[in-house]
N, C-alpha and C positions, 0 to 999 in steps of 0.2 A: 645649306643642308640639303641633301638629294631626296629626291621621292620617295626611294625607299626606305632612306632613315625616317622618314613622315609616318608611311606608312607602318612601319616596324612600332614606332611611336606609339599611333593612334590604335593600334592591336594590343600592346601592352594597356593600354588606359581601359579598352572594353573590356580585357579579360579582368583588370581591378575593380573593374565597376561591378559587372558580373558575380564576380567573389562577393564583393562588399554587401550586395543585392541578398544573397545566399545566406553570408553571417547573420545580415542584420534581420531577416525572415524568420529563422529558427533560433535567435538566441532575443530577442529584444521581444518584450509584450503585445500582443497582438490579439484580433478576436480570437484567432484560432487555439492560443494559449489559453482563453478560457473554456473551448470543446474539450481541452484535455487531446488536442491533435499527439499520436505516437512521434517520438524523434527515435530516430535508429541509435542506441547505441546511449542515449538519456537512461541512465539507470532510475534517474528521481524521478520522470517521467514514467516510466514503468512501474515504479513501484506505487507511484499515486494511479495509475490507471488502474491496477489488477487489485489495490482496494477500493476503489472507484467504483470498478464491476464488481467486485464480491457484496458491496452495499447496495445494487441497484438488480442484484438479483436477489435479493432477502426482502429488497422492499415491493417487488414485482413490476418494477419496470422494464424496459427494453434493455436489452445490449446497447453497451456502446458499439456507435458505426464500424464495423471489419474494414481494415485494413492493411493492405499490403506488408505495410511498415513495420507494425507492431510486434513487440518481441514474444516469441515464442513462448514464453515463460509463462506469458499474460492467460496461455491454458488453464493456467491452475481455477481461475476465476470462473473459466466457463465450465470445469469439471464441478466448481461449484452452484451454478445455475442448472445445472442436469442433476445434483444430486435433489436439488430442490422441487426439481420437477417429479422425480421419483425415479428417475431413469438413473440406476446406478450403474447400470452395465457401459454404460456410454461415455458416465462418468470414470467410472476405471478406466475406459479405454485411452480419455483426453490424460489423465494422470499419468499412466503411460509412456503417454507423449511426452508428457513435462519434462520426467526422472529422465529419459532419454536426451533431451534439450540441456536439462542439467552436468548429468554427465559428460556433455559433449563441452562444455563449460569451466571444467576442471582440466586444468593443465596434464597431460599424459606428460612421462617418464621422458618420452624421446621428444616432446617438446621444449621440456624442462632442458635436457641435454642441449639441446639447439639454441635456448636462451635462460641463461642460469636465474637471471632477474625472477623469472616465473616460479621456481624452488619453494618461494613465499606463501605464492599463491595455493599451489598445490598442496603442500604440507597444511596449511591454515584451512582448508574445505574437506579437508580429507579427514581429518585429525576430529574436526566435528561432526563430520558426516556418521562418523562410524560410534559416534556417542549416541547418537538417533537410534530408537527402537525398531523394530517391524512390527505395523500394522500385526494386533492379533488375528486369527485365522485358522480355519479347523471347523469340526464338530462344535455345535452349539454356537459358533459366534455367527452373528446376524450378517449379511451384506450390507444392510446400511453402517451397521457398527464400524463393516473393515473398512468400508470404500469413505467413510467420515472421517477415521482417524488416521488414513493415507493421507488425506487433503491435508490434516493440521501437521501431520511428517513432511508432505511437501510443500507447505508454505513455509515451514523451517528452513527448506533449504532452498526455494528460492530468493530468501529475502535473505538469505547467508550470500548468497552468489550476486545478491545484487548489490551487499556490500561488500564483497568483494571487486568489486569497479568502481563503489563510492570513495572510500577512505583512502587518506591520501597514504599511511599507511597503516598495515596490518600488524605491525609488532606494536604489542603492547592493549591491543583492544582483547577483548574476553568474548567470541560469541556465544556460551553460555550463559551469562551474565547480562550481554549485550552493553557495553560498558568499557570504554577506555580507561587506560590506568598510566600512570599516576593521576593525570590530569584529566579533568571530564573535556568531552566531545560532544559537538554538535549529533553526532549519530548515537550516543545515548538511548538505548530504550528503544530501537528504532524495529520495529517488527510487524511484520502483516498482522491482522487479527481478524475472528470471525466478527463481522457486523452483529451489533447488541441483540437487534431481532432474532437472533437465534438463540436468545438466551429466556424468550418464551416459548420460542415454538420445537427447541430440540435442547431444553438442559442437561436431560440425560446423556446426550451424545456428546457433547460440548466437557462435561464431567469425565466421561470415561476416557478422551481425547487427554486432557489436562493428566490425568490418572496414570496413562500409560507413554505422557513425554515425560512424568515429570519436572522436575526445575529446567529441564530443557522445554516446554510450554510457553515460557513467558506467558506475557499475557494475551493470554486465549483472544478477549472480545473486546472490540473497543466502547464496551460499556464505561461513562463515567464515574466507577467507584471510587469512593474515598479510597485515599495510600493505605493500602495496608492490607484492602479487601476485593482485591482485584479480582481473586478468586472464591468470593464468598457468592454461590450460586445462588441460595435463597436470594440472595438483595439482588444479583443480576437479573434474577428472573422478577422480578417486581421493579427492577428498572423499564426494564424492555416490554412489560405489560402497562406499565400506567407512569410512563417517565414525569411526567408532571408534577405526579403527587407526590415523587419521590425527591426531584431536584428542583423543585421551583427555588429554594435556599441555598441550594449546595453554588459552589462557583471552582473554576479550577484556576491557576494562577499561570501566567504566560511562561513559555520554553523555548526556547532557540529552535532553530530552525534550519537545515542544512542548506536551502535556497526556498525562498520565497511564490510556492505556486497558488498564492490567492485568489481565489474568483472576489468580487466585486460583493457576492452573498457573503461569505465569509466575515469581509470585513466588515457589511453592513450587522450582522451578528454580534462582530465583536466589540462594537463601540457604536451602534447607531440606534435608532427609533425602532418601535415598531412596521411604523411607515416606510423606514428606508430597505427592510426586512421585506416585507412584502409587497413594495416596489421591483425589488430585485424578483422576486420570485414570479412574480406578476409579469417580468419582462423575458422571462423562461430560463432564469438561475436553476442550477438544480442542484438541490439540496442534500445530495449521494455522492456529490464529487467530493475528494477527498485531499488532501495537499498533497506534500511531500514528506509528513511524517504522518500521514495518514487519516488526521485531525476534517469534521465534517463542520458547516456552519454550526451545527448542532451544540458540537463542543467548544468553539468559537463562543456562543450564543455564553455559556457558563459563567463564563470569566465579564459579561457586560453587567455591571453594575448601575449602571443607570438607568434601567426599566423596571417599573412599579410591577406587583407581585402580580395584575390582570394582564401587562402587556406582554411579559414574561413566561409565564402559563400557554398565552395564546404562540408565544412564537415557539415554545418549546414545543407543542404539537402541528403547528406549520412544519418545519423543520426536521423533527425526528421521523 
């Protein structure tokens, strides 16, 4: 064997090791998988980060860490921490940004031309897009009003665009509906929502949002109401004011899951102690991070049946 075939050899082995190093970094569980670190081009990662941030600005925490990486989209969430500030001008401005982000997102005509495969795509975002209303606007209508139920228009359509790089394919799904046909999917139901807390602090807006998407709203907030009452804003708002006295009974019943992004709080909610509960929190879990179908320890916490009605009580306000 010559030197150079050695050579040649042992450069082929670094660059597989290399690779190997890279896949197994970004795709296999790691601390950083529980920061919620952005992956380029992870749409479940994204769509858990931007309701991630939309919960952690309702509850008044920090931003997650800025970063380079993260998908443009993830705007939507910070046009919602500026609305929360009061700053809506700022907020339209990042909104702005998004629609643009979005736009840039959908397949144009001459790329469609260039690769027909894309036809799908395009036709399938386009086709909902334009079932979407516009933000009302004019005389008499508020700025928090307009620049509130732009955000609930474009969380519609980011979380359209982000299934549109989720599903493996687009014939046959309803995103009206949100709902695969004939056969149910993992992506089922799958849609950003406002964090519940806004269902005391802004019902009104939350109402007129719901009002002017229509059955194109889905469900607004991931308040967990009984089926049926998704939209029934009295109980929302006496959720998200005294969640305790409301669910300490209530339980929700487990759902599939498009992949697996658990924190460690999570599952100590959904099947462990009180202690294992605020273990995790105690060792700087945080309670706002959201999965991949956008699910919090919170609602995790529902479905555990084996904590007595004191220990239950206590984690449901650790938690929410």
């Amino acid at each position: 064997m010559s030197r150079q075939t050695v050579i040649a050899g042992a450069a082929v082995l670094l660059v597989a090791a290399a690779t190997g190093a890279w896949f197994l970094s970004g795709h296999l569980p790691s601390p950083a998988a529980e920061e919620l670190a952005p992956l380029p081009g992870d749409a479940l990662v994204t769509f858990a980060r931007v309701q991630t941030e939309m919960n952690r600005a309702a509850a008044g925490k920090p931003a997650l860490p800025a970063d380079a990486t993260a998908d443009p989209l993830e705007g939507v969430a910070t046009a919602l921490r500026e609305f929360l500030t009061g700053n809506t001008v700022k907020a339209a401005h990042l909104l702005d940004d998004v629609e643009a982000e979005i736009d840039s997102r959908v397949p144009t005509d001459e790329q469609v031309a260039a690769d027909p495969l894309l036809a799908d795509k395009e036709e399938w975002l386009v086709s909902y897009f334009e079932l979407l209303p516009e933000a009302p606007s004019g005389k008499g209508v508020k700025a928090d009003t307009y620049v509130f139920v732009r955000l609930a228009i474009a969380m519609r359509k980011v979380d359209a665009v982000l299934l549109a790089d989720l599903l493996p394919t687009l014939k046959g799904y309803d995103l009206v509906a949100r709902k695969a046909s004939p056969e149910a999917s993992v992506f089922d139901g799958m849609v950003l929502r406002f964090p519940c807390r806004l269902a005391g602090s802004h019902r009104g807006l939350l109402e007129e949002a719901a009002k002017v998407l229509g059955p194109l709203s889905g469900r607004l907030t991931d308040c967990p109401a009984p089926k049926g009452q998704e939209a029934d804003f009295a109980l929302l708002e006496k959720i998200a004011r005294d969640p305790g006295a409301v669910l300490v009974s209530h339980g929700e019943g487990p759902s599939a899951a498009p992949r697996d992004l658990r924190t460690k709080l999570m599952s100590a909610a959904a099947k462990g102690k009180l202690a294992d509960i605020e273990g995790a929190l105690e060792a700087g879990a945080d309670p706002q991070r959201a999965d991949a179908r956008g699910r919090t320890a919170f609602h995790y916490l529902l479905g555990n049946a084996s904590l007595d009605e004191a220990d239950r009580l206590r984690a449901i306000h650790r938690l929410f």
